[in-house]
C-alpha positions as CSV (number, residue, x, y, z in Angstrom):
1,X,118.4,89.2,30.9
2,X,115.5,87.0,29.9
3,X,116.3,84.0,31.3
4,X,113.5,82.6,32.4
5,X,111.1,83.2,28.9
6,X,114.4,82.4,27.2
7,X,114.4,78.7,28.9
8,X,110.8,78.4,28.6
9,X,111.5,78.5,24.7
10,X,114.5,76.5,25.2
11,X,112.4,73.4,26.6
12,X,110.0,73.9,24.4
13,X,112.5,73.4,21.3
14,X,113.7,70.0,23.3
15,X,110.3,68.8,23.7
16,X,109.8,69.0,19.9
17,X,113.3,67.1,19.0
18,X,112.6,64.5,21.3
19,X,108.8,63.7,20.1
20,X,107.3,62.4,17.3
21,X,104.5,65.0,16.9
22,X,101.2,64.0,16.7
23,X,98.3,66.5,16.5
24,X,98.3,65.2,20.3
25,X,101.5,65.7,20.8
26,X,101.8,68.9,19.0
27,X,99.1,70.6,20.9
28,X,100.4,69.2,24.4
29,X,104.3,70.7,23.7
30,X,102.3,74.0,22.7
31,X,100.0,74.4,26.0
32,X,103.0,74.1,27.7
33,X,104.6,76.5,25.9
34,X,101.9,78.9,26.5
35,X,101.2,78.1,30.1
36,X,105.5,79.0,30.6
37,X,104.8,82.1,28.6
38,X,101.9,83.7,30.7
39,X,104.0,82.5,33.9
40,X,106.8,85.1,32.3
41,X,104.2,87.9,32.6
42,X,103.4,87.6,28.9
43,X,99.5,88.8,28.7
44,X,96.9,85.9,27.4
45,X,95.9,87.3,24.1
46,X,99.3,87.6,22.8
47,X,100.2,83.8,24.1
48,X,97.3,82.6,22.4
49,X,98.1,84.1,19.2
50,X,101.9,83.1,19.4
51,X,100.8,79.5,20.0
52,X,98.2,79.4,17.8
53,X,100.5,80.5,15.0
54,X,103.3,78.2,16.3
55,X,101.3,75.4,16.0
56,X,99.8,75.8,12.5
57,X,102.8,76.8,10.7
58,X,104.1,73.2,12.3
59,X,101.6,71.6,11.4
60,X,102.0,72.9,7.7
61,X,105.6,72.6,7.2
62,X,106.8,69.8,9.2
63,X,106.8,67.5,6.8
64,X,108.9,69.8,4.0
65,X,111.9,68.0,3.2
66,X,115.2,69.4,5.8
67,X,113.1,70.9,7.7
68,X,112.6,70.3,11.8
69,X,109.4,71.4,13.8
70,X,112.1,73.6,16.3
71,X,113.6,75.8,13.7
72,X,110.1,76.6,12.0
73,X,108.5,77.4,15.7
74,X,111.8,79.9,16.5
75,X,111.3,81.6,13.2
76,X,107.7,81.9,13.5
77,X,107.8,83.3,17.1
78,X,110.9,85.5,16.0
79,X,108.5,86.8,12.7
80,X,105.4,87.3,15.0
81,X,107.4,89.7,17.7
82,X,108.7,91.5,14.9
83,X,105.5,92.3,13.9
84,X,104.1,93.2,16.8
85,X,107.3,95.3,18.3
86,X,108.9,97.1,14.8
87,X,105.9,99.6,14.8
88,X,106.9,100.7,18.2
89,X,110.4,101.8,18.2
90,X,111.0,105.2,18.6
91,X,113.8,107.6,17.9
92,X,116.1,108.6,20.9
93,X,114.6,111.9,22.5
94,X,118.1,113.9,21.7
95,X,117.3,113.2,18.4
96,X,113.8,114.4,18.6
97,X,115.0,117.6,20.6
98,X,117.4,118.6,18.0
99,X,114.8,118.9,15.2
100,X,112.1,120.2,17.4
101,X,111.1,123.7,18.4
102,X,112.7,124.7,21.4
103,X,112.7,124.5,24.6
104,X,110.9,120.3,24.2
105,X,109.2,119.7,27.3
106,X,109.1,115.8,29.1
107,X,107.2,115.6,31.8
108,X,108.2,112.2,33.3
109,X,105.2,110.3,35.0
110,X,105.4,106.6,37.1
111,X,104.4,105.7,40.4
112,X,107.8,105.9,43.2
113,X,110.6,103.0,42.9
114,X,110.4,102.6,38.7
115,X,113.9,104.5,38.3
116,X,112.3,107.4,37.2
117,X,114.4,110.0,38.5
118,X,117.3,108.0,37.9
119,X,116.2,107.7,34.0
120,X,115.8,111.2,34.0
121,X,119.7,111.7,34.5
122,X,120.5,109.3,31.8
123,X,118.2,111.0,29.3
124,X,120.1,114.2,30.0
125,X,123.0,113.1,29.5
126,X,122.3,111.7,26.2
127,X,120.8,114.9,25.4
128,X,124.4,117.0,26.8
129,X,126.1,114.2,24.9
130,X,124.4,115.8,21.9
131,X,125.9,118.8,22.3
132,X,122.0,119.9,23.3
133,X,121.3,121.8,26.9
134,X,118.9,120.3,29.1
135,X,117.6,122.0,32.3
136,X,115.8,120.1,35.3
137,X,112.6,120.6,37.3
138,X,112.3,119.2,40.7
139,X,108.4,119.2,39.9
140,X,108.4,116.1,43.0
141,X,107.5,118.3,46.0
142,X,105.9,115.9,47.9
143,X,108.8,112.6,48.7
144,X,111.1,113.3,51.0
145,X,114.5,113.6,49.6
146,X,112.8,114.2,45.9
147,X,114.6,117.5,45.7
148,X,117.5,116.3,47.1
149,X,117.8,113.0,44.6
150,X,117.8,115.3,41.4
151,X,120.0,117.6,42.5
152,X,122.8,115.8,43.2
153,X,122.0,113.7,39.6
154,X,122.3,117.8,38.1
155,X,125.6,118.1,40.2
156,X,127.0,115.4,38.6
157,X,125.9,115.7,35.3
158,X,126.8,119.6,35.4
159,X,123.3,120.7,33.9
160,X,121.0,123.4,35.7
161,X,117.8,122.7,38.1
162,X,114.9,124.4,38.8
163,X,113.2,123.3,42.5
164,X,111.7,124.9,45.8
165,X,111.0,124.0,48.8
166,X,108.6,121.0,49.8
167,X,104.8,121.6,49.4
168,X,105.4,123.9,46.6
169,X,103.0,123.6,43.9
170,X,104.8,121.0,41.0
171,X,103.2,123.4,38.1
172,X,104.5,126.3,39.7
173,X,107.8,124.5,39.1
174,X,107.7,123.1,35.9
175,X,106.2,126.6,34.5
176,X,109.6,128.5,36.6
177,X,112.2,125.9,34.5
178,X,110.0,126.3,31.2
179,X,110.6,129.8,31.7
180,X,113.7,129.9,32.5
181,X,114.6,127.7,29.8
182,X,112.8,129.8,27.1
183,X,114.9,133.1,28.8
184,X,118.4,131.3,28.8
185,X,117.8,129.5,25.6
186,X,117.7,125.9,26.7
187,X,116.7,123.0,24.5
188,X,115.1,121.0,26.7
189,X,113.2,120.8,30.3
190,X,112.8,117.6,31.9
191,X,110.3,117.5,34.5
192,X,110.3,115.1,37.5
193,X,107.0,114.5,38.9
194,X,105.8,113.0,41.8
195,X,105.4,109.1,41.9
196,X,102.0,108.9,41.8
197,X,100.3,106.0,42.9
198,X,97.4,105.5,40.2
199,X,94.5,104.4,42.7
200,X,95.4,108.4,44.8
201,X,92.7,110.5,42.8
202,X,93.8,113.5,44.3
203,X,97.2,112.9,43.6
204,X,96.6,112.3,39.7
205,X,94.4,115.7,40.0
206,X,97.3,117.5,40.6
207,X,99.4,115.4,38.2
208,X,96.8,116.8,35.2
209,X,97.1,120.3,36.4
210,X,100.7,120.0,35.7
211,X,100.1,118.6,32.3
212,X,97.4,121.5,31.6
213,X,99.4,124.3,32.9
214,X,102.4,123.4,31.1
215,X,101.7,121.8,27.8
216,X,104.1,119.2,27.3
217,X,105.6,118.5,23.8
218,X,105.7,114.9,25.3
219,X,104.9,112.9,28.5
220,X,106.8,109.6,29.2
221,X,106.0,106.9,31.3
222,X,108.7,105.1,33.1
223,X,107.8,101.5,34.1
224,X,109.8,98.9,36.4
225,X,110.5,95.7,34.1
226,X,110.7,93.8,37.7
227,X,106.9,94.6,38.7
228,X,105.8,92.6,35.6
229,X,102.1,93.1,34.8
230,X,101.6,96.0,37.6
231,X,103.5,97.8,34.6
232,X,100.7,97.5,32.6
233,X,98.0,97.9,35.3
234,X,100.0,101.5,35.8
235,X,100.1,102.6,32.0
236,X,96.4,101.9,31.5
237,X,95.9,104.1,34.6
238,X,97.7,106.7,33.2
239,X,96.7,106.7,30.0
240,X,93.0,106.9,31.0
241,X,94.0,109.9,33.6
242,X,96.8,111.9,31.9
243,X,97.3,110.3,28.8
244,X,100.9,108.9,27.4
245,X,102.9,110.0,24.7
246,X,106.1,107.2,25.0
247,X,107.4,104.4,27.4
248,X,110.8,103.5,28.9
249,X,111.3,100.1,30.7
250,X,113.6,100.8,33.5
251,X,115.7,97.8,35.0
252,X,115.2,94.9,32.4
253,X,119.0,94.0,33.1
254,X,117.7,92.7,35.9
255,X,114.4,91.3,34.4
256,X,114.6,87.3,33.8
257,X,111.1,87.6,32.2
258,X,110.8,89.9,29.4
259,X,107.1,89.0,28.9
260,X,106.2,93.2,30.5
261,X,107.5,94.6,26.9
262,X,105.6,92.4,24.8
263,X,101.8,92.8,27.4
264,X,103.1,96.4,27.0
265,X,103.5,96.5,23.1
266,X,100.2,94.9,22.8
267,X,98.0,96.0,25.4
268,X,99.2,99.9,25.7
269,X,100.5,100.2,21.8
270,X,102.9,103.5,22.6
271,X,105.8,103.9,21.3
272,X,108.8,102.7,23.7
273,X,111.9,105.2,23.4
274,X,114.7,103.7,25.7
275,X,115.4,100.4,27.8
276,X,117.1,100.9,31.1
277,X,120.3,98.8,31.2
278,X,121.8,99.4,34.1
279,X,122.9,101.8,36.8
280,X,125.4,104.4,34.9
281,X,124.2,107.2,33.1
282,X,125.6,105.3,29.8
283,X,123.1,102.5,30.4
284,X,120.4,103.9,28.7
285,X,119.7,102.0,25.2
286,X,116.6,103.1,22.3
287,X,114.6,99.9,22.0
288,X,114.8,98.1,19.1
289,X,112.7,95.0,18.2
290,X,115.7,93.2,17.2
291,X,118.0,93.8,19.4
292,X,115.1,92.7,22.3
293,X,114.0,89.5,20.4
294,X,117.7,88.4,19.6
295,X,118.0,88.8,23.6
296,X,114.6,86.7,24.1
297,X,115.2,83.9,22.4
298,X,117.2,80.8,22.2
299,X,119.9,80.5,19.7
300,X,118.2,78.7,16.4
């Protein structure tokens, strides 16, 4: 994971061993570490403030006595992503579930392709895992195979599904599994939705009818790591149209960037519950700031 940013900061960490640093100097090894920063999908206000910072705390502790320009910039990057990433860890949603009011309803948002449907499945299995019962809400009426995907995920997974046929109204749906839920005494109802492309007004009219019929205890974005800044593009959409309770970034073991969870941290400021890891239902992991950072950069 990472490869890319975590090179980027890897050169730059050369280029400051093998210089004498001028203010010249300095500021050139820095621009190029911002330019390889936004290249990695990192947005422009956090590269300038990373950089900015980078260079000033050189500048002021360079010359302390055992001390080398590489090792202050690493902490001083590591200390700055901490700041900005800590305040938006959240707690796993089985935790959440257990201590809520019953049945918690997800409805899970995110245009087609994020892993949405897939992340579904892993959430409830976390949640079975828990010794908690989730139920399923083919709320998607609209893709092709939609239904079809989700069902076979509750087959496997052994938990119980709520759908209709194709064209059915999505609320009508959710409301049927809510219902059911509150009738069989489930703990939680995770609703798939369809994957609304953000500039389709009429689909995001039906998205908030869903939203307003129901009542969600939560709604959860599911981005694509891969599609870099179109994940942000998307969560400002749906935030202005729906509104968004939490984020999970789907696919970053694939992602050789990284740069789409800090534009997201700073730009969209929601909490982010769970990093998609991979393909199994195990490979779902709560983000933690450390944990990401440790991942992003180069060793010290």
């Amino acid at each position: 994971m990472f490869e890319r940013t975590r090179e980027a900061i890897e050169r730059f960490k050369r280029t400051l061993l093998s210089r004498q640093l001028g203010r010249k100097e300095l500021e050139t090894a820095v621009d190029e570490l911002g330019f390889s920063l936004i290249e990695n999908e990192v947005a422009v206000d956090v590269v300038d403030s990373i950089t900015s910072l980078v260079a000033e705390k050189i500048s002021m502790e360079k010359v302390e006595r055992g001390r080398r320009a590489d090792e202050i910039a690493l902490r001083t990057l590591r200390e700055h992503l901490l700041t900005l990433l800590e305040p938006l860890e959240a707690e796993p949603l089985e935790y959440v579930i257990a201590r809520s009011s019953r049945p918690y309803i997800v409805v899970f948002l995110g245009i087609n392709g994020t892993g949405k449907t897939t992340t579904i499945a892993k959430i409830a299995h976390a949640i079975k895992k828990r010794g908690l019962k989730p139920i399923l809400a083919a709320a998607d009426t609209y893709r092709a195979g939609a239904i079809e995907q989700l069902l076979e995920h509750a087959t496997a997974l052994r938990v119980d599904i709520v759908s209709q046929r194709y064209d059915a109204d999505p609320a009508a749906v959710a409301r049927d599994a809510i219902e059911r839920a509150k009738a069989k005494s489930f703990d939680a109802v995770l609703i798939d939705t369809a994957g609304r492309m953000h500039t389709k007004r009429n689909l995001m009219e039906e998205l908030r009818k869903i939203v307003r019929v129901i009542e969600p205890d939560e709604r959860m974005l599911v981005v694509d790591a891969l599609t870099g800044n179109d994940a942000v593009l998307q969560a400002r959409e749906f935030e202005r149209e729906v509104g968004i309770d939490s984020v999970t970034v789907a696919k970053i073991d694939a992602d050789v960037r990284g740069g789409v969870i800090i534009t997201l941290a700073h730009e969209i400021k929601k909490p982010i519950r769970y990093l998609g890891v991979g393909q199994r239902y195990e490979d779902l992991v709560p983000f933690r700031a450390r944990w990401f950072i440790e991942n992003l950069l180069p060793r010290a």
